[in-house]
C-alpha positions in Angstrom: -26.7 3.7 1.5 -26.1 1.1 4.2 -27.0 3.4 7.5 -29.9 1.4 8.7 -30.0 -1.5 5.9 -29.9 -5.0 6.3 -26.8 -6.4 4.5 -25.1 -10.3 3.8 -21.8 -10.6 2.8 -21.4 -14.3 1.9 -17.9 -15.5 2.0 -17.9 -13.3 5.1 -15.6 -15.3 7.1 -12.1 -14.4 4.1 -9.7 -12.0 4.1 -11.8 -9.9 1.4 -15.2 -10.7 3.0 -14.5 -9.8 6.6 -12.9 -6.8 5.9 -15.6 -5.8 3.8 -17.7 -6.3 6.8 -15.1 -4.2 9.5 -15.8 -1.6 6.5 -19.8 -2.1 6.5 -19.5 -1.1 9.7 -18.8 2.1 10.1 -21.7 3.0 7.9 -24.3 1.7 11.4 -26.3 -0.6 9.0 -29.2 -2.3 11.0 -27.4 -5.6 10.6 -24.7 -7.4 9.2 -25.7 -11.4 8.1 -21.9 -12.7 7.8 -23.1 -15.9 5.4 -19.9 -18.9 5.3 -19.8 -22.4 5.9 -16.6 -22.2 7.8 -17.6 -22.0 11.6 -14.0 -21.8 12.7 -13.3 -18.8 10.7 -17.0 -17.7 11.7 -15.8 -18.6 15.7 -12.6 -16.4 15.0 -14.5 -13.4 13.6 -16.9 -13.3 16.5 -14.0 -13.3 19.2 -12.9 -10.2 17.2 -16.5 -8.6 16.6 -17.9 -9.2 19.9 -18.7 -6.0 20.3 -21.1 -5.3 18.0 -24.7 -6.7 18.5 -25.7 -6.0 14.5 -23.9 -9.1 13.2 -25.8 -12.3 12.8 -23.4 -15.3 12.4 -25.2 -17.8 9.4 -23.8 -21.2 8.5 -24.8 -22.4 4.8 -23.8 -22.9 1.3 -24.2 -20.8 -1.6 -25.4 -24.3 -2.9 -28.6 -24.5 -1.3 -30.4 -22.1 -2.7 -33.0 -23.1 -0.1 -30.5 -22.0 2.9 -29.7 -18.4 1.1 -33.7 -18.0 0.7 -33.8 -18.3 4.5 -30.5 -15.6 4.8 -31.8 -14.1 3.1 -35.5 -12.5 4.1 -35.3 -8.8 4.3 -32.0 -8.0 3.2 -31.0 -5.0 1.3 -28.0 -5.2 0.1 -25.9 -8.0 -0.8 -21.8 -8.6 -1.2 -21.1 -12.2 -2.7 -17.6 -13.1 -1.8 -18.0 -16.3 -1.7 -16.3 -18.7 -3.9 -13.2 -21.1 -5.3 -10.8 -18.9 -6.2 -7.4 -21.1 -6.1 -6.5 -22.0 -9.5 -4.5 -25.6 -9.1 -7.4 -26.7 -6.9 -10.1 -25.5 -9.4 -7.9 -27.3 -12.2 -7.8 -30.7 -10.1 -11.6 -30.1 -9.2 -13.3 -28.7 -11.7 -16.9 -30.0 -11.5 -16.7 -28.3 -7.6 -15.6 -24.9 -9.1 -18.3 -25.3 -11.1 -21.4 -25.7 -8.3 -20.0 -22.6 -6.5 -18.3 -20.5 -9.0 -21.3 -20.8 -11.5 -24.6 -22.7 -9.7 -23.6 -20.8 -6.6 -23.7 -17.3 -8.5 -27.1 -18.3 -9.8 -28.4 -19.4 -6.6 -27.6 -15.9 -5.5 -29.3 -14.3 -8.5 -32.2 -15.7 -8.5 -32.4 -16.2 -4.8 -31.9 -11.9 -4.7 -34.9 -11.3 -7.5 -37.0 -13.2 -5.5 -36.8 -11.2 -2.6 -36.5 -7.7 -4.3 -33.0 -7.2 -2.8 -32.0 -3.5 -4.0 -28.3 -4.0 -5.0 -25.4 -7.1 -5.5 -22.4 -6.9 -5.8 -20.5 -9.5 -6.7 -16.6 -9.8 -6.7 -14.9 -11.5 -9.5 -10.8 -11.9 -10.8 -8.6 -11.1 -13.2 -8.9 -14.5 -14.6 -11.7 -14.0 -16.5 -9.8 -12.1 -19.0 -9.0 -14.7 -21.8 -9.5 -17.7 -19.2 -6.7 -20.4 -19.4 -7.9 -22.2 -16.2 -11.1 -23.6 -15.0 -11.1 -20.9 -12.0 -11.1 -18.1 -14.7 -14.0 -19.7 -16.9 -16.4 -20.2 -14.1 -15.8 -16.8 -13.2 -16.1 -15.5 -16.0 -19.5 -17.0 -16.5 -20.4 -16.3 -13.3 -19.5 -12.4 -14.6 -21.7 -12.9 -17.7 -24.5 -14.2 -15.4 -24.1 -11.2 -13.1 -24.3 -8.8 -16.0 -27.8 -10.6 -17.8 -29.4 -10.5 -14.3 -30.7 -7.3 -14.9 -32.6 -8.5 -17.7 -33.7 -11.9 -16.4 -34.9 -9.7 -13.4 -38.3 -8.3 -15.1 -39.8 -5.7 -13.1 -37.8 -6.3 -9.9 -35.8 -3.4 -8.1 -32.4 -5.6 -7.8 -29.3 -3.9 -9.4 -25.9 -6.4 -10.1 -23.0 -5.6 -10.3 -19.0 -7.2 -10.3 -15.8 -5.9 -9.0 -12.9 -7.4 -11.2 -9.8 -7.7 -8.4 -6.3 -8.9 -8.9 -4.0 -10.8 -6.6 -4.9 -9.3 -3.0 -1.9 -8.8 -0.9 -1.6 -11.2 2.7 -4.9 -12.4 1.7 -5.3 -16.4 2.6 -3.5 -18.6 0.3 -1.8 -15.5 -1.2 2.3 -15.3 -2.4 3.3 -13.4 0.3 2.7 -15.2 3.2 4.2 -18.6 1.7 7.3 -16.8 0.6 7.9 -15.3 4.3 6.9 -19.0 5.7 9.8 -20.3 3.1 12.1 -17.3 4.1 11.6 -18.1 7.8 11.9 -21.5 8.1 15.3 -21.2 5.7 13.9 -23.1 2.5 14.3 -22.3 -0.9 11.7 -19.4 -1.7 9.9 -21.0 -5.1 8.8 -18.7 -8.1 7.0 -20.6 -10.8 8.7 -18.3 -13.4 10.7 -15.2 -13.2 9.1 -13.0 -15.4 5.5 -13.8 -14.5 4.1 -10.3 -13.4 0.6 -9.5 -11.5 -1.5 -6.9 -10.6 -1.5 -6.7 -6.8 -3.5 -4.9 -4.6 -3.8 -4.5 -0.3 -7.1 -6.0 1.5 -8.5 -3.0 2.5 -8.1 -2.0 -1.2 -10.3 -4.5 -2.4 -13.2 -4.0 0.4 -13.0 -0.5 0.1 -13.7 -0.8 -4.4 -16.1 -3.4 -3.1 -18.3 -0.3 -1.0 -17.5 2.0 -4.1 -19.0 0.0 -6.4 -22.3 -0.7 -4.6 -22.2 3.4 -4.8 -21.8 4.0 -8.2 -23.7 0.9 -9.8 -26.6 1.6 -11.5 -26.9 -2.3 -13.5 -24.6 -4.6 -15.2 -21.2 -3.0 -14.3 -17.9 -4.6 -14.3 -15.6 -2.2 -11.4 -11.9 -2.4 -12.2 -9.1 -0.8 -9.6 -5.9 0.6 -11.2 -3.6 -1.1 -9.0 0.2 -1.6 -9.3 2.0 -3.6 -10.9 4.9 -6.1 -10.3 6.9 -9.0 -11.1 6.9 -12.1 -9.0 10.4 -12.4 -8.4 11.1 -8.7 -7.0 8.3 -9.3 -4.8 10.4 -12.4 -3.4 13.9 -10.6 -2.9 12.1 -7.5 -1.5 10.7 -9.9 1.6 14.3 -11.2 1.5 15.3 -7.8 2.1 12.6 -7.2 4.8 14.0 -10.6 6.6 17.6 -9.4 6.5 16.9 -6.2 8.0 14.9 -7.3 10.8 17.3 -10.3 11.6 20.2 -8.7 10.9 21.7 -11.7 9.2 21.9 -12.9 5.8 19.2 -15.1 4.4 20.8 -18.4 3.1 18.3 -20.1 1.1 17.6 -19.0 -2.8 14.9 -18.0 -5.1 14.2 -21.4 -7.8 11.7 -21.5 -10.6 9.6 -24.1 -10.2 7.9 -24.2 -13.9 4.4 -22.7 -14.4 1.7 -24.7 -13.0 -1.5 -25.9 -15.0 -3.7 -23.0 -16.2 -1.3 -20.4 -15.3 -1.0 -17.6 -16.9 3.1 -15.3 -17.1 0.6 -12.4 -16.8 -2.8 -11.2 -16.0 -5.2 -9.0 -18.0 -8.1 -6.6 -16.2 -9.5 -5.2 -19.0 -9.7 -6.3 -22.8 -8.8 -3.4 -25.8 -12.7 -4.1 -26.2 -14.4 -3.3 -23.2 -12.0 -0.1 -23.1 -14.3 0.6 -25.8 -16.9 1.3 -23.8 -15.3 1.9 -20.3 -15.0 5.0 -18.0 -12.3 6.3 -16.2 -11.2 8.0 -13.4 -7.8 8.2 -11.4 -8.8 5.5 -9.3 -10.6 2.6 -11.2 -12.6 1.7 -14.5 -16.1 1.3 -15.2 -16.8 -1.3 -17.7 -20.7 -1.1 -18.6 -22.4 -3.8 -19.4 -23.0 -5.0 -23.3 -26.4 -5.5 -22.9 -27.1 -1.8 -21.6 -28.7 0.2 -24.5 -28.5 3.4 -21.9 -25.8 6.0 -21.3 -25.8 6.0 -17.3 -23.7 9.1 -16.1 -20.9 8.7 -13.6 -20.0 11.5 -11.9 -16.2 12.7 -11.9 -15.9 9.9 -14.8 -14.8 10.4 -18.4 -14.3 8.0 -20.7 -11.5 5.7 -20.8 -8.4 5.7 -23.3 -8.9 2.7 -25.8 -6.2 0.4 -24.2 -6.0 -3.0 -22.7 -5.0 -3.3 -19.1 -2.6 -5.9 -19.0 0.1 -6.5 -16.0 2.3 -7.1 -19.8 2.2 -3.7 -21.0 1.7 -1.5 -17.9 4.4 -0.2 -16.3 5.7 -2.2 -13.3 7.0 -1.0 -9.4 10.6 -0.9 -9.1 11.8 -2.7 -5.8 11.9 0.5 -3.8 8.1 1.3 -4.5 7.4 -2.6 -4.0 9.2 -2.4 -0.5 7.3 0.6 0.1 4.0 -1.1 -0.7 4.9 -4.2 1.7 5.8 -1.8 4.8 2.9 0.5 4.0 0.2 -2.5 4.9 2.6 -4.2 7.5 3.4 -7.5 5.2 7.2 -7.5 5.9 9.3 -9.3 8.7 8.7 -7.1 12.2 12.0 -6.5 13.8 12.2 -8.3 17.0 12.9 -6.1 20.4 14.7 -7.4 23.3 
């Protein structure tokens, strides 16, 4: 569905959006419109793409709805990264989570209808899931907006769609790669709470449920990955581990709670005993449909989901071995040095 299409990831420049473009690329789409307003990161990306003549480099705002109406003539498809996604700085800031997190999202909407794009998918958190921060709530209405789209749309082609993601591992301002500064540099390796648990999953999980979803979606979707499961403070001692083994020396630091910051949640839901309701299942994600869909769309190789909430609570979580596994498997531990 992409061979030949004209495609914008916005929020192309991050961890998730650029690798959803390295993905995009294999499919030979016609071109690639990498929309961000970072033009170091954009600088960065071209040193590593400059390759390919199919990628169009555009600076701009998901703000200025004007700016996205110019990105966006003749597009096809659309992947809308793009956002504030760091809780504390939401918190401090909300008025700013709210331009991009919810005026942003309906610039994108309405910007999409207008120029019959054919699909958009957008990617959202588990935050939204009984919000306690302002970074979940605007999500979570930029979810709800994403879902009505197809009925604000009228008699336009444009399908929306969401991808619900938990915490994605070595992404930019993710644990991991503070806890292996703090290892390396010998200081205590700080844990808010040592019980909080998330869902984690690897970046080229998350870009590759991304190109699934634009597959499958057929209007109003919420995409959910079933993704492991672990608890904050194995996830520390295991890059301990990873340190002590490369080094060969002891690490001499420690692992302190800090206290749980503002709108922080001890664990993360991705799916309410509600939307189970009406979700389908296979072995590697949910679909939630949306509430407003009086249709029964059939998803091939799904079945419908067991009436459960998905919560990083009640699920079952890695032991340290798989955990270690998972951190050598997408090359997040220490590298042991050769001489």
């Amino acid at each position: 569905m992409f061979t030949g299409k004209v495609v914008m990831v916005t929020g192309g420049t991050g961890s998730i959006g650029s690798e959803i473009v390295r993905n995009l690329l294999t499919y030979q789409p016609k071109a690639i419109r990498i929309f961000s307003r970072d033009e170091s990161k954009q600088f960065e990306l071209q040193q590593e793409l400059k390759e390919y003549d199919n990628i169009r480099y555009l600076i701009g705002d998901i703000r200025d709805k004007q700016r996205l109406g110019y990105a966006m003539e003749d597009v096809d498809v659309i992947f809308h990264a793009a956002a504030l996604k760091h809780v504390p700085a939401c918190e401090y800031n909300p008025m700013e989570a709210v331009k991009t997190n919810v005026i942003g999202v309906q610039n994108v909407i309405e910007t999409a209808i207008e120029h019959n794009v054919e699909k958009v998918i957008a990617i959202s958190t588990d935050k939204v899931v009984n919000p306690t921060n302002t970074m979940g709530a605007t999500k979570l209405l930029s979810e709800k907006l994403i879902s009505a789209a197809g009925f604000y749309k009228g008699s336009k082609r444009t399908i929306f769609a969401c991808v619900r993601f938990g915490n994605v591992m070595g992404s930019r301002g993710s644990v991991i790669p503070l806890f292996k500064n703090q290892i390396a540099e010998g200081k205590p390796v700080t844990v808010t709470h040592s019980e909080m648990t998330r869902f984690m999953m690897s970046i080229p999980q998350a870009a590759q449920l991304v190109i699934d979803a634009a597959k499958y979606s057929q209007g109003g979707e919420v995409f959910v990955l079933k993704m492991p499961i672990l608890k904050i403070t194995d996830l520390a001692k295991c890059l301990i581990d990873s340190y002590e083994q490369s080094e060969g020396r002891s690490f001499l630091g420690e692992v302190i709670e800090t206290g749980i910051r503002p709108g922080e949640k001890l664990y993360e839901e991705l799916m309410t005993l509600e939307e189970s309701e009406r979700a389908q299942e296979n072995e590697q994600m949910y679909i939630i449909p949306s509430v407003f869909n009086t249709q029964e769309y059939d998803y091939t190789g799904f079945k419908k989901a067991i009436h459960q909430e998905y919560s990083s609570r009640t699920a079952r979580r890695m032991h340290t071995s798989e955990i270690r596994d998972l951190i050598d498997a997408n090359g997040l531990g220490f590298s042991k040095v050769l001489i």
